[in-house]
N, C-alpha and C positions, 0 to 999 in steps of 0.2 A: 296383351302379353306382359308380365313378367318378369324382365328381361335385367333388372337393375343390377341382379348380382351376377348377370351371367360371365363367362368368360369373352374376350374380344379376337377374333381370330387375324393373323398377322399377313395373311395371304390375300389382302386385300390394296389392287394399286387404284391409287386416286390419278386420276387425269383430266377430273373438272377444269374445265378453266384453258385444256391446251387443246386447241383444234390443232386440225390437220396443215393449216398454212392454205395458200395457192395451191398447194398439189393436191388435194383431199376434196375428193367431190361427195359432197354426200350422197344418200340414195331418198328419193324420193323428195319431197315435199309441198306442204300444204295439208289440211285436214284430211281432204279425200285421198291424197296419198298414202295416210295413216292408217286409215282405214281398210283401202288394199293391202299393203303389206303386211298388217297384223292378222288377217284373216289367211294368212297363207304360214305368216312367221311367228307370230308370239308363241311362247312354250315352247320351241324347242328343233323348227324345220332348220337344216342346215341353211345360214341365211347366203353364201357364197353366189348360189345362181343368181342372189338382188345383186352383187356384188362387184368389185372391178376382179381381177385377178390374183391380187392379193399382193404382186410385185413389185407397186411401187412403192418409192419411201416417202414417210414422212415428212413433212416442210417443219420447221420449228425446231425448238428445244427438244432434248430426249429426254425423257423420265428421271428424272437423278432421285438417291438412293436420299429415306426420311427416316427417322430413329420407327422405329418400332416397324420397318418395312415397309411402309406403304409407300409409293414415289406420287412424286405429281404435285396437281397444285397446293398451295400455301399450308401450314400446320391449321392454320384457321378453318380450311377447311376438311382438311380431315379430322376434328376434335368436332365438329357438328354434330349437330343430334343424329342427323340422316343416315352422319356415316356409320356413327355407334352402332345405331340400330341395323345398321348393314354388317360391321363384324362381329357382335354377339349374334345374331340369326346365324352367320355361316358356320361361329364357332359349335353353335348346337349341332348344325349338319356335321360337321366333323367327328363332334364327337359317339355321336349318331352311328355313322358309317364306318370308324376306326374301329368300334367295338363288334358290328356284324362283319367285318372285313378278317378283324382278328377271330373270333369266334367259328367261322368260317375255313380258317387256316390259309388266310393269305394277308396281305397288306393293303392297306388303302394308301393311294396316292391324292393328298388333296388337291382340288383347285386353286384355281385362284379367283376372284371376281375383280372385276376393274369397273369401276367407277367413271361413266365419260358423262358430257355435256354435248349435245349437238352430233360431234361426230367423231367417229373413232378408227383406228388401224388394227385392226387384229391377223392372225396367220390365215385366215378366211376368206380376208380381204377389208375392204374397207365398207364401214357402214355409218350411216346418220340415224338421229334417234326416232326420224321413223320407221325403222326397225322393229324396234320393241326388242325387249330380252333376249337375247340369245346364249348360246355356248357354242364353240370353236371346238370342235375336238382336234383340229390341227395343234393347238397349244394348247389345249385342255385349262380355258378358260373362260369364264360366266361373264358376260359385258352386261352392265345395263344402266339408262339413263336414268338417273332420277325422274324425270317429268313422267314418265311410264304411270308412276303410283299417282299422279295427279290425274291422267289420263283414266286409270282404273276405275279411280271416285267417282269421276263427275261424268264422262262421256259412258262409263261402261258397268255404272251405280253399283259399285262393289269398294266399297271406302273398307280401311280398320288396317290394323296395324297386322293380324293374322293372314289376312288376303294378300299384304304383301311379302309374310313371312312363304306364304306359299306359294308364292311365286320364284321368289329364288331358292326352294327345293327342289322346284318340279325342275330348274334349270340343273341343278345340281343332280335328279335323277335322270340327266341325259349323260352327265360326265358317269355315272352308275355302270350305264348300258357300254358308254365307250372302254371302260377299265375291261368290263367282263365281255364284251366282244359283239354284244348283241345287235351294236349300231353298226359294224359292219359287215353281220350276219342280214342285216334286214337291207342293207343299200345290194350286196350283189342278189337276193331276192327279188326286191327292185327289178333292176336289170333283166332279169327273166323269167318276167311279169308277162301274163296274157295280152293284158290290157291297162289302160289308165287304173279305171276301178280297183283293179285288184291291186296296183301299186298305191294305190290309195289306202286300200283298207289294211295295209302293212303299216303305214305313216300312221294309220290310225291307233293301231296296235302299239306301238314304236310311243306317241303319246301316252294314252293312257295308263303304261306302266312305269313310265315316268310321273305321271298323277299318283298310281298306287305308291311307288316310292316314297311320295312327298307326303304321302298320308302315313308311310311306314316313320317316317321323321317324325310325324303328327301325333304317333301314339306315343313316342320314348319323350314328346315336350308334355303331353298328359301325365305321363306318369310321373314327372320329374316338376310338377304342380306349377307352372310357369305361365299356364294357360288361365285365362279370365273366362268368366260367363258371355257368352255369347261368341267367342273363339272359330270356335264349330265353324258356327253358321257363316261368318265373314269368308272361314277360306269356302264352302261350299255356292255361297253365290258369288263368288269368284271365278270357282269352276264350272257355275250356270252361267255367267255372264261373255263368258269368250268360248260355250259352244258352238260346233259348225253351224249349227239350226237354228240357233237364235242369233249367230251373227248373219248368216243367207238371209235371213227374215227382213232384220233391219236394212241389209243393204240391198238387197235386190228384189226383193219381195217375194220370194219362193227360195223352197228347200230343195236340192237335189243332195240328196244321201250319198250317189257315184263318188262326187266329187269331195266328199267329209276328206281330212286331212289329219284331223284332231281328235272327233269325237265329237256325239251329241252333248247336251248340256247334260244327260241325265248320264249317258255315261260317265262322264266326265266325273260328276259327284260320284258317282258310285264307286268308280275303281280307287277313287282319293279317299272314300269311308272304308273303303274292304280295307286298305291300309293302315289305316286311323285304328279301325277297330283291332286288327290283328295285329300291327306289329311285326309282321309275318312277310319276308320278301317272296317266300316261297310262294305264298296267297298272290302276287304282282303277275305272276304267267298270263300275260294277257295273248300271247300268239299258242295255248295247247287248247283253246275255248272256242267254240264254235259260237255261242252265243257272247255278245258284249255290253 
């Protein structure tokens, strides 16, 4: 990507560096723990149920206020490459979403992403980085650990600088769903659900138009010439790479389709290309389709 002239977005809190104290448990830990919980969490499941209650306080320092808005640890680290690359990506999304939002006839309210290390406190409750990405729609904010994209490369062979531009879109079209209602038009659906499966294949729906969003993001960084040769293909096997199908595979040896959460690999790329290609949110209607 492209990224050197971009804009740096301000809504970005850094909190590397400050765990939780004694009071902050994190959730999970170990490889195999990782493992579990991204196959249920990465992209976008409310992470809450991994979660404490969300009630208690933080042990430590509180966030204090940094020139250009971002709180938390040292300027050294927010002036990092990582982080760069973390506020020009969002700022594209914003600018992305302010323009369908105003065109649209309504306002975008932006997020925020927060930057943590290990473990974090959100209005969700409390989570460790094996988590994986998430968004809060309690405070309508994007967490995510750096070691995540470390994670992506090597255990989940989806490396480049796009695959992780796509991942905090697709994070970003959860906070999409939660503006316009849709996340909790699908949770009381949820609710009265036949069965597992069918609350499943809602989650599934609920993902993949969060994919096509990210792929609606996908085409205004195309047009807007920011993208390198090979772009594409990084965020797509990114989207193969953390399918239900190919994650059941690796980890337990068989597919059960009932239990998808997310989406096949192939879905996964497809609704991120319908995006990509059109540009189009309207084209994102992943629950008026019978077929996915």
């Amino acid at each position: 990507m492209r990224l050197g002239g971009a804009r740096e977005s301000g809504n970005v809190e850094d909190r590397r560096g400050m765990g939780l104290g004694r009071g902050g448990m994190a959730v999970g830990g170990g490889c195999g723990t990782l493992i579990v919980i991204i196959l249920a969490l990465v992209f976008g499941v409310d992470p809450s149920q991994f979660m404490g209650d969300g009630g208690g306080s933080v042990e430590g320092p509180a966030p204090t206020s940094r020139p250009g808005g971002a709180p938390g640890g040292g300027q050294a680290q927010q002036d990092d490459e990582s982080s760069r690359f973390i506020r020009r990506v969002l700022g594209t999304t914003e600018d992305v979403w302010n323009d369908v939002f105003r065109r649209n006839g309504s306002q975008y309210r932006e997020p925020t992403l927060v930057l943590f290390s290990q473990q974090v406190q959100s209005a969700c409750g409390r989570a460790g980085a094996s988590v994986g990405p998430f968004y809060c729609p309690a405070d309508q904010k994007v967490y995510i650990d750096l070691s995540f994209f470390q994670e992506l490369s090597s255990r989940f062979r989806a490396p480049g600088d796009f695959a992780q531009a796509y991942v905090i879109a697709h994070e970003v079209g959860h906070h999409i769903q939660n503006l316009t209602g849709t996340s909790d038009k699908v949770t009381r659906m949820q609710q009265s659900a036949r069965s597992e499966a069918q609350a499943n294949d809602l989650s599934v729906r609920l993902e993949l138009q969060a994919d096509c969003y990210a792929g609606v993001w996908g085409f205004s960084a195309k047009q807007n010439n920011i993208l390198d040769p090979g772009d594409l293909e990084e965020a797509l096997n990114a989207a193969s790479a953390i399918g239900d199908d190919r994650l059941q595979r690796e980890t337990q040896g068989r597919v059960v389709p009932d239990s998808f959460t997310h989406g096949s690999s192939a879905q996964r790329m497809r609704w991120f290309k319908l995006g990509f290609d059109s540009g189009d949110i309207r084209r994102c209607d992943t629950f008026s389709t019978r077929s996915l």
